[in-house]
C-alpha positions, 0 to 999 in steps of 0.5 A: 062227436062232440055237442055244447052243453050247459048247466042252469041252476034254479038262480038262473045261472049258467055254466058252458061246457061240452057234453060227453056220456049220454046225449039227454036233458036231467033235473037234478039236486047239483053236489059237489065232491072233494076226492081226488081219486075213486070217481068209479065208486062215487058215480056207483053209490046209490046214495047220489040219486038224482044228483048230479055230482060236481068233481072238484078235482079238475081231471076226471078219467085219468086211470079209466074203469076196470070191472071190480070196483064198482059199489052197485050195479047202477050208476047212480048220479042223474049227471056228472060235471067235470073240468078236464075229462080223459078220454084215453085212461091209462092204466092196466086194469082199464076195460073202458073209459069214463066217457063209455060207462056213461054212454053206456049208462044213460047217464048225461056228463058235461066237461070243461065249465069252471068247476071252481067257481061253481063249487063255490057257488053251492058252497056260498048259497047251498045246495039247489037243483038244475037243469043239464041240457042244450047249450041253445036251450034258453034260461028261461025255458030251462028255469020254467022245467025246473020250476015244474019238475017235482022233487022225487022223494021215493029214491030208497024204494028205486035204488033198494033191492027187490028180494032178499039176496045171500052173502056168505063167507067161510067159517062164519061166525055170525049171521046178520041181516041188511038192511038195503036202503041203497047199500055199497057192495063194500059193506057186505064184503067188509062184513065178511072179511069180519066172519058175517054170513050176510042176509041183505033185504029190502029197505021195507022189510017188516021187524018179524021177517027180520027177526025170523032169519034168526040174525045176531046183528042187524045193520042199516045201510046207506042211502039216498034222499031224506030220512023222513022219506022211509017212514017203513024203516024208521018204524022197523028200527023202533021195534027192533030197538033191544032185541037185536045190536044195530048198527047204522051206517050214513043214512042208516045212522040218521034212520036210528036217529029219527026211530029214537025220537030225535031228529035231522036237518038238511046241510047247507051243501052237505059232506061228499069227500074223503078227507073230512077228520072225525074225533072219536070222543070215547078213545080221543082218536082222530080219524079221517073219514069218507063222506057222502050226505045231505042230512044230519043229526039234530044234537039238541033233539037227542035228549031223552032219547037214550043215544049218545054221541059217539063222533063229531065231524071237526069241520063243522061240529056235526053230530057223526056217531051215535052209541046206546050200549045197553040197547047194542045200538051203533051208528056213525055218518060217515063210510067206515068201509071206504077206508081213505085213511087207508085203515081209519075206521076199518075197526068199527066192523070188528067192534060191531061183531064185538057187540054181537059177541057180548049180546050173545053172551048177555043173552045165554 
């Protein structure tokens, strides 16, 4: 059955279209994403709590959702726009199609606003929150439940695991311990395919815990929000800081950051795609990268700091990468694990058990 829906955004504009998924009202930030294929791994990153993700590919569902390839347990965007939806998905591994995981998710999707020019109002005047409801609910009403809903800023405590949970593989040759601030399953089977038996904690896990597990490396994962909401790991990172190689990944790579002393800075309307080039300044290589963040590194707040820059996204310029070598630290922005390429990036993994190796070397 279908019902009208409609988006207001917090400038009283109004987008019309057709509800599908779950029949609720939901406050969210409104994003945009560029992919042209993988929504079932995008509405599955914890990073796009409370979001709503706009698809800038106009047909959603084509290929439907199978039960291997989502990134978490939860589907995480608080809404999902759309242009054109498919509702019969075709395509062998199929066990549902988009519009079922969303009812079966609570999750509120609307098919059939002009995608386009919405895209281009976040990408003109940036990134604001809106209002997924009725299509007979007025402007007025919709701006007032915007205006008085508070902005959440405890999406890591929400989305991070609750007690710490084991991944291990055969012939292990490390043991590292995970940091899961809202952490994509990819990751941990990435890390072992690279020969790391695989520890994730929660996000607030204390420096001692860590430590007592004995880790070769420890990595900070993805997430979602703004760093400056998980004080708990920014003081985790700082004390761990010369004891154990550290790699950070998107929100983990901002964590470091912010534990050096540096500091980070919202986008204008952020990087969600899988197309976005980043040079790698220490080998001149160009690679194309996944994406999913609101926040970036400060480079001018990096002075004093003893990290380098590693990256640079060469769209905007942005800081992508951070590198301490004499403290085994290592960070990039984006997803090394989503692999768009498909093999760009896949050898950060192998570099970071690398490090580990010469650690333990240094340190024998």
């Amino acid at each position: 059955m279908s019902f009208d829906r409609k988006l207001i955004l917090e400038d009283g504009s109004e987008y019309y279209g057709t509800g599908f998924g779950a029949r609720k009202d939901a406050v969210c930030e409104i994003v945009f994403n560029t992919s042209m294929a993988g929504y079932q791994e995008i509405v599955s990153d914890p990073s796009y709590t409370d979001q709503a993700v706009v698809f800038s590919y106009p047909l959603i569902g084509s290929y439907g959702i199978n039960d291997e390839d989502f990134e978490s347990r939860r589907i995480a965007p608080s809404a999902v726009i759309v242009r054109d939806l498919n509702g019969n998905p075709s395509n062998f591994r199929s066990v549902r199609s988009f519009d079922e995981l969303l009812k079966d998710s609570g999750v509120p999707g609307i098919f059939g606003p002009d995608t386009r020019k919405l895209v281009r109002n976040i990408r003109d005047y940036g990134t604001r929150r809106g209002l997924v409801t009725d299509a007979d609910i007025p402007a007025e009403e919709g701006l007032r439940i915007l205006m008085n809903t508070p902005v959440p800023h405890d999406a890591v405590r929400r989305v991070s695991c609750r007690k710490k949970w084991y991944s291990r593989t055969s012939n292990p040759r490390f043991n590292v311990v995970a940091v899961d601030c809202g952490m994509k399953t990819n990751i941990v089977r990435m890390l072992n395919r690279n020969h790391c038996n695989v520890t994730v904690v929660p996000f607030d896990t204390g420096p001692e815990e860590i430590l007592q597990l004995a880790p070769d490396g420890v990595l900070v994962s993805n997430g979602p929000g703004d760093p400056q909401d998980v004080p708990e790991v920014v003081r985790t990172l700082r004390d761990l800081r010369g004891k154990v190689p550290i790699l950070g990944i998107c929100l983990g790579h901002q964590l470091i950051a912010l534990s050096a002393g540096a500091g980070t800075y919202k986008l204008k309307f952020g990087h969600r795609g899988g197309n976005h080039p980043v040079k790698d300044l220490r080998t001149g290589r160009i690679e194309i990268t996944s994406q999913n963040h609101s926040y970036a590194v400060d480079e001018e707040s990096l002075e004093g700091t003893g990290l380098a820059v590693s990256h640079r996204n060469l769209l905007d310029g942005t800081v992508e990468g951070l590198s301490c070598g004499e403290d085994g630290i290592f960070s990039v922005q984006f997803h090394p694990e989503s692999a768009p390429g498909p093999q760009d990036c896949m050898h950060l993994f192998p570099e970071f058990t690398e490090r580990m190796e010469q650690w333990r070397r240094r340190e024998a």
